[in-house]
C-alpha positions as CSV (number, residue, x, y, z in Angstrom):
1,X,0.0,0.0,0.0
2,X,1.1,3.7,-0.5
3,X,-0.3,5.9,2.4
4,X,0.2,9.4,2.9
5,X,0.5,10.8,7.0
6,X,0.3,14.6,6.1
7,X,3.2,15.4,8.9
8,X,6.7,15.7,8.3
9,X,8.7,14.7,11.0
10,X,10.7,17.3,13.3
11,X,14.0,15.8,14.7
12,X,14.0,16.3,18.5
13,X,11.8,17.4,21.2
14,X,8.7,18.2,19.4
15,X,5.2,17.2,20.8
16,X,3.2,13.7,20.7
17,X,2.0,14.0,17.1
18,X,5.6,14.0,15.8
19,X,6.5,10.7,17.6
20,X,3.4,9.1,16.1
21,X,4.4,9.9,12.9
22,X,7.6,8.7,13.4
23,X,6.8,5.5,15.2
24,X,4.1,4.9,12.2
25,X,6.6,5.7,9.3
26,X,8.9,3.7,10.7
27,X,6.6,0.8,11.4
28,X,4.7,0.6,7.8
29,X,7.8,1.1,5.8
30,X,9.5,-2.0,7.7
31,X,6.8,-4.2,6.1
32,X,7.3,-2.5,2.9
33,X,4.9,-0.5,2.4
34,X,5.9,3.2,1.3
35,X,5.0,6.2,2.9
36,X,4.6,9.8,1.9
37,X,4.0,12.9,2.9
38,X,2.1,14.6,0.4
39,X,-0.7,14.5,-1.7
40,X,1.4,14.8,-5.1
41,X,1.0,11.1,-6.1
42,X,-2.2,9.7,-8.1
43,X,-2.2,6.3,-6.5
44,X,-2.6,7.1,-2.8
45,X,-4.8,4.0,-1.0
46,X,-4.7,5.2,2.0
47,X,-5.0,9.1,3.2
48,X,-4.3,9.8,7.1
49,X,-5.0,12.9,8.2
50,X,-3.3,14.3,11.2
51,X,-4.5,17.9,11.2
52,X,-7.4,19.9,9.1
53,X,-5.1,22.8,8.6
54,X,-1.7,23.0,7.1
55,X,-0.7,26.8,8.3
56,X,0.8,24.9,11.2
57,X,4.7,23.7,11.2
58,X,5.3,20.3,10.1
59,X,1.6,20.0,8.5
60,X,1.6,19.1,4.3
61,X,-2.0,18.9,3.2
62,X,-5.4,20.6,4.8
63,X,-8.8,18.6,4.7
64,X,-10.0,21.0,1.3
65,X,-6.7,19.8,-0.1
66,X,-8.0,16.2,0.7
67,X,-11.3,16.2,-0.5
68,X,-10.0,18.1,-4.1
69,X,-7.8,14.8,-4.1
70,X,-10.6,12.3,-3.4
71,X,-12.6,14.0,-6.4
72,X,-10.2,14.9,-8.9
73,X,-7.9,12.6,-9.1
74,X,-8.3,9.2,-6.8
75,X,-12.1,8.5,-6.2
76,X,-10.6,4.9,-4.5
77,X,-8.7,6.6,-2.0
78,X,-9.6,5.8,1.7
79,X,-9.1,8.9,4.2
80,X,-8.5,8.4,7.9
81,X,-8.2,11.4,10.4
82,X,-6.7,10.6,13.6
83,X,-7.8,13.1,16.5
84,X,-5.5,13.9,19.2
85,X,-6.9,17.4,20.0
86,X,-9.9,19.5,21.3
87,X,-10.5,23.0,23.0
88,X,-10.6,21.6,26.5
89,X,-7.1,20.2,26.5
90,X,-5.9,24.0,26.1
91,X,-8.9,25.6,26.8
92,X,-9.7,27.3,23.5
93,X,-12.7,28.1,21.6
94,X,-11.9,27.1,18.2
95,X,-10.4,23.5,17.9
96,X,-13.3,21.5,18.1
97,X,-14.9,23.9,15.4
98,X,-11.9,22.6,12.9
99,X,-11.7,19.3,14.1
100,X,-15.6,18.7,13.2
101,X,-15.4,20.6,9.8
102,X,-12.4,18.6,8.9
103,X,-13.6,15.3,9.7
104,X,-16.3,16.0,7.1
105,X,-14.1,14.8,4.3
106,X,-13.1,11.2,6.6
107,X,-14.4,8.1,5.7
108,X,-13.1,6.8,8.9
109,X,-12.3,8.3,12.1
110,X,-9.6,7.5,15.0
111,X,-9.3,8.5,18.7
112,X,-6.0,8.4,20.7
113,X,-8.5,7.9,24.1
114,X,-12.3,6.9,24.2
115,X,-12.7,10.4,26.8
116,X,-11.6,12.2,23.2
117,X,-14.1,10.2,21.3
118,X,-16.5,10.8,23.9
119,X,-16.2,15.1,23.3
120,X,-18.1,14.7,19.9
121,X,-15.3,16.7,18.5
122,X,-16.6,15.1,15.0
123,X,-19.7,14.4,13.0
124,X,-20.8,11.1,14.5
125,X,-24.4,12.0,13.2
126,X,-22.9,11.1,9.5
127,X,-22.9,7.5,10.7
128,X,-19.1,7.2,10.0
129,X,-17.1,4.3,11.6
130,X,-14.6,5.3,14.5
131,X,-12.8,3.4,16.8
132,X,-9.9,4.3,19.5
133,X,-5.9,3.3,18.7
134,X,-4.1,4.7,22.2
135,X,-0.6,5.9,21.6
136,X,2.4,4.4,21.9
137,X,5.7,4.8,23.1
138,X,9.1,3.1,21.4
139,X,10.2,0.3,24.4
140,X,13.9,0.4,22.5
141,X,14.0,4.0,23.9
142,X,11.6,4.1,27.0
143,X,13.1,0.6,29.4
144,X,13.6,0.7,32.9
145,X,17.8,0.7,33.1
146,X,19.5,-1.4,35.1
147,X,20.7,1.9,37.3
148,X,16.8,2.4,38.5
149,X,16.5,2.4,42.1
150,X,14.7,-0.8,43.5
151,X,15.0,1.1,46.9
152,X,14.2,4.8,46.4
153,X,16.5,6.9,49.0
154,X,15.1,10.2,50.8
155,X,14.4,12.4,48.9
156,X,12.8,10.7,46.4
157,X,13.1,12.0,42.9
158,X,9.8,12.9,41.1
159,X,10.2,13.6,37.5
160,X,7.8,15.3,34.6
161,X,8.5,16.1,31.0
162,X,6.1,18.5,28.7
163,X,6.6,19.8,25.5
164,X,4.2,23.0,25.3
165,X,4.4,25.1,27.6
166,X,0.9,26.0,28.6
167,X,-0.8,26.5,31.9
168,X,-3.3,23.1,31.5
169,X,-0.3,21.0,31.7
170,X,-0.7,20.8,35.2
171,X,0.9,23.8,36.5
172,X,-1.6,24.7,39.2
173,X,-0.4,21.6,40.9
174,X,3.8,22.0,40.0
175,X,3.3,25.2,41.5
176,X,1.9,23.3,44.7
177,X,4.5,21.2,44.7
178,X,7.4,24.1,44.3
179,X,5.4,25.9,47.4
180,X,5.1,22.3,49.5
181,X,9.4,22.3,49.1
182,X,9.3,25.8,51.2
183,X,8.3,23.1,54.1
184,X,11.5,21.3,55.4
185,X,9.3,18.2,55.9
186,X,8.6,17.8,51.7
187,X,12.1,19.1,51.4
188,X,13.7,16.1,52.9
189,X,10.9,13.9,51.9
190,X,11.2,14.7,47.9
191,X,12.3,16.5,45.2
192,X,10.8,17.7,41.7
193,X,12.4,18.0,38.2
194,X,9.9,19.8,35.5
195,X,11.7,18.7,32.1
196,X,10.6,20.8,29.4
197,X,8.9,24.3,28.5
198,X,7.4,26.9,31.2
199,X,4.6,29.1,30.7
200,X,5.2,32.5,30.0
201,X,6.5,34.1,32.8
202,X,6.4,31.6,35.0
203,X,9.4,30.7,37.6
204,X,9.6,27.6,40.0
205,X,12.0,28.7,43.0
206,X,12.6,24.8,44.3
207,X,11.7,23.0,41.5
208,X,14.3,22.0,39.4
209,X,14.2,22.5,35.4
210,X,15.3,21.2,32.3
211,X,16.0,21.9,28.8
212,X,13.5,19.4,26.6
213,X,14.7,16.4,25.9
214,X,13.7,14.0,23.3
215,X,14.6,10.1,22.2
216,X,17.3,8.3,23.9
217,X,18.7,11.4,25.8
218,X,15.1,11.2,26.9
219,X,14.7,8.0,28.3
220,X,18.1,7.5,29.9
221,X,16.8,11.2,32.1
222,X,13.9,9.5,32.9
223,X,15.5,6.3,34.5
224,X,17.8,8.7,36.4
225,X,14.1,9.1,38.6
226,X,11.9,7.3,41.4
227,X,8.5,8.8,40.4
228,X,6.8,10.3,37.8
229,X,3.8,13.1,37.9
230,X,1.4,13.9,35.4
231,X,-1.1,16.8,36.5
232,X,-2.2,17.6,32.7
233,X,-6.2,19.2,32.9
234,X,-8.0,17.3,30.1
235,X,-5.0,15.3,28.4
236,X,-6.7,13.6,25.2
237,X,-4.3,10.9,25.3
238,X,0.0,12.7,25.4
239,X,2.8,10.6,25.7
240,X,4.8,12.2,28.3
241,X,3.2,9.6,30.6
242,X,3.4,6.8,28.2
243,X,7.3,7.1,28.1
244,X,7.2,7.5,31.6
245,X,5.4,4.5,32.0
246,X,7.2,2.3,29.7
247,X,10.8,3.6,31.5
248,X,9.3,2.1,34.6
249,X,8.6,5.0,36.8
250,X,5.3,4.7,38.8
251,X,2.7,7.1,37.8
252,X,0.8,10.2,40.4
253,X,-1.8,11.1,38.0
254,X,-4.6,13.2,37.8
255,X,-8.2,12.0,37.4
256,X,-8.7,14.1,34.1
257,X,-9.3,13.5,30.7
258,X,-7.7,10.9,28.7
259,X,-5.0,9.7,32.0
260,X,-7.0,7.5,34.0
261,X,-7.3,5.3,30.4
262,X,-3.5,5.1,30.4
263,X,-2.5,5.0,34.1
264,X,-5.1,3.1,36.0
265,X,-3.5,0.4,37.5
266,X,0.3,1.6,37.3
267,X,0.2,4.2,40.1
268,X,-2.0,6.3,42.6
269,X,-4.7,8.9,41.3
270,X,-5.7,12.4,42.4
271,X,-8.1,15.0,41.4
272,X,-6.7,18.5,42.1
273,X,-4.2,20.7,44.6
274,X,-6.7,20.1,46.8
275,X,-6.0,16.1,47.3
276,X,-3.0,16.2,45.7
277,X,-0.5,15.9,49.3
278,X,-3.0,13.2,50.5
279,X,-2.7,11.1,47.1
280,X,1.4,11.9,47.5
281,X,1.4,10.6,50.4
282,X,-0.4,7.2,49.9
283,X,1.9,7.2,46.3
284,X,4.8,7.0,48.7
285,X,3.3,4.5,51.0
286,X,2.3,2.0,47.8
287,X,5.9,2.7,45.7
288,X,6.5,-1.1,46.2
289,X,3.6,-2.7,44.5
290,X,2.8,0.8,41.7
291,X,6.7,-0.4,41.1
292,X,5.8,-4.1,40.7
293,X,3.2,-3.5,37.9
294,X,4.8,-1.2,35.7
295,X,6.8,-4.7,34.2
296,X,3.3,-4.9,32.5
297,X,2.6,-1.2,32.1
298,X,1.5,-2.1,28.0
299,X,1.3,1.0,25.3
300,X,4.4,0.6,23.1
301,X,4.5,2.1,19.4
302,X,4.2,-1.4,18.4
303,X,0.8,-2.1,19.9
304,X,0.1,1.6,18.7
305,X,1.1,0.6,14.7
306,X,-0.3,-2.6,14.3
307,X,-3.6,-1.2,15.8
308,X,-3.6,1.7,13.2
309,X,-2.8,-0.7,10.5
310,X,-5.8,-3.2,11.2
311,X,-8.3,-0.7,10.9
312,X,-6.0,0.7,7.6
313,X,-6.2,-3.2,6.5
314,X,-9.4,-3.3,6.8
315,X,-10.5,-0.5,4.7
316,X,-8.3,-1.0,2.1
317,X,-10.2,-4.1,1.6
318,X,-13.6,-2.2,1.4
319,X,-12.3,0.7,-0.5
320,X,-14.5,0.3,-3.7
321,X,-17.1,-0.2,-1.4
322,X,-16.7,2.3,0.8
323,X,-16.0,5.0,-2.7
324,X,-19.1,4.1,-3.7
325,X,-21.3,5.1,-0.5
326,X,-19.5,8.5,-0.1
327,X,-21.2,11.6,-0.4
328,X,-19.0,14.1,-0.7
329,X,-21.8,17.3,-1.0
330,X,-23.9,16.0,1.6
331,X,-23.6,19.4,4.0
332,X,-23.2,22.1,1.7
333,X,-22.4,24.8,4.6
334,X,-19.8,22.2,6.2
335,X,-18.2,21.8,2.2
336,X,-17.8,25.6,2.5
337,X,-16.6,25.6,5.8
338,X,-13.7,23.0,4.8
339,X,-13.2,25.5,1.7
340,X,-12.6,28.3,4.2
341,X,-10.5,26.9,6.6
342,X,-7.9,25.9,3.6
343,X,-8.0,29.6,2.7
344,X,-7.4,31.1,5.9
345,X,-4.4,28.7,5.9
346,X,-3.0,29.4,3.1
347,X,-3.4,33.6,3.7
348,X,-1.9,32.8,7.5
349,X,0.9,30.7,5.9
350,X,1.9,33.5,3.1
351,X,1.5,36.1,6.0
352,X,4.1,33.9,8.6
353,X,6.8,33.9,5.7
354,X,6.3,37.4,4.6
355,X,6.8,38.1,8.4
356,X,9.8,35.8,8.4
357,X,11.4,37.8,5.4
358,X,11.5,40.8,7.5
């Protein structure tokens, strides 16, 4: 098969979409399959569509762009759009508004958590198929070392790792934990590395911070750690705690969005700041056994891949069929909505270089 992932991969740290797209590339053409990432070929089977827009960094085709390519030149083509986003993760106004317009021109939609599928960030009126692939991490690169402590000393070393820098991360409760190592009884008790970007502005005074990190450099940080904490508000799926998990490192996560799907089971849950020392507490009490289950702690990138690939497998079969039953003018207003979206990406795109020129 020939399938085109419109993303073209950014070499180190970037955020979760990049690793998919590596992990996936990587994965298909091992089987011999070839991979693009464009649209500039006639005999496309398969279409996966990462993002609606294509103003974005890294992005190569918008959903208009798709649809002129299902029309005009490959009826047969099959198009998958993968969601991994919505307003609530950042708290926006606008993402679910592209997300649903761009799923118009699917034929087959996937979820990286069933919470995500849950938002109705698509068109599930249409009566499209959907199902939910969880993402992945590479176990080549995230392993528990053999220099992991089986015996944590005091303090005990908590760990987190974000790419974006925005306040939903979790900050309301890093900040907590930077004000809890003012106390000399959390000072002695534990310490707190926040790997990544900050927001803004924002300053930790105990906490300690690092450049992002990325790959191997990544995972050999990681095992350097006892814990791990995730406070992200409304995480659709990430996989900051998926590398964290498959590295070994028992997880102190919050009971929002998409992180009770990948952590139940592998560490101790909390809500907010305002349970958040009580849940820390029991964490430290229950390291033992959180430790003992992380040996089957079970999203890798190969789980992730072969998942995508069954449902891609599965519509190539049908793709005659499934060519046949599409409608592509169905919702004239959404058609013109998808039409406007690729415009304003195109004008925002020409605007970012003409600003880059000067």
């Amino acid at each position: 098969m020939k399938i085109a992932i419109g993303y073209e991969v950014v070499d180190g740290p970037w955020g979760g979409g990049n690793a998919f797209v590596k992990a996936m590339t990587a994965w298909l053409q091992e089987r011999g399959h070839q991979v693009v990432s464009n649209l500039h070929d006639d005999n496309i089977d398969i279409i996966i569509m990462i993002d609606p827009r294509s103003h974005l960094p890294g992005y190569t085709y918008s959903a208009f762009e798709v649809l002129r390519y299902q029309l005009k030149i490959n009826p047969r083509v099959v198009v998958v759009h993968r969601i991994n986003e919505c307003d609530e993760r950042k708290n926006t106004k606008w993402m679910n508004f592209w997300l649903r317009a761009g799923n118009y021109v699917a034929d087959h939609t996937l979820f990286i958590a069933d919470w995500l599928r849950d938002l109705k960030v698509w068109f599930p009126s249409d009566g499209r198929p959907s199902d939910t692939v969880f993402n992945g991490g590479d176990p080549k690169t995230f392993y528990p070392r053999d220099n992991m402590n089986t015996q944590p000393a005091l303090p005990f070393k908590f760990v987190t790792h974000h790419w974006g820098g925005n306040w939903m991360k979790g900050f309301d409760v890093y900040e907590k934990i930077d004000q809890m190592l003012d106390d000399a009884e959390w000072r002695d008790r534990i310490n707190f590395t926040y790997i990544g970007n900050l927001p803004t502005g924002f300053e930790f005074k105990n906490v300690k911070v690092r450049a992002p990190l990325s790959g191997v450099s990544l995972g050999e940080e990681l095992s350097k750690y006892d814990g791990y904490i995730t406070a992200s508000i409304c995480e659709p799926g990430g996989m900051h705690h998926v590398e964290a998990g498959l590295t070994g490192l028992p997880l102190l996560y919050r009971n929002s969005g998409a992180l009770p799907e990948y952590c139940h089971g592998f560490g101790q849950v909390f809500n907010g700041v305002e349970d958040f020392e009580a849940a820390l507490r029991s964490y430290l009490a229950n390291w033992d056994k959180y430790k003992e289950s992380m040996k089957d702690y079970p999203w890798t990138a190969q789980r992730m891949c072969q998942g995508y690939f069954d449902v891609i497998e599965r519509l190539y079969e049908k793709r005659y069929k499934i060519a046949s039953e599409r409608r592509s003018f169905r919702k004239l207003i959404v058609l013109l909505t998808v039409f406007g979206m690729h415009v304003f990406s195109k004008l925002y795109a020409f605007r970012f270089k003409r600003v880059q020129k000067s």
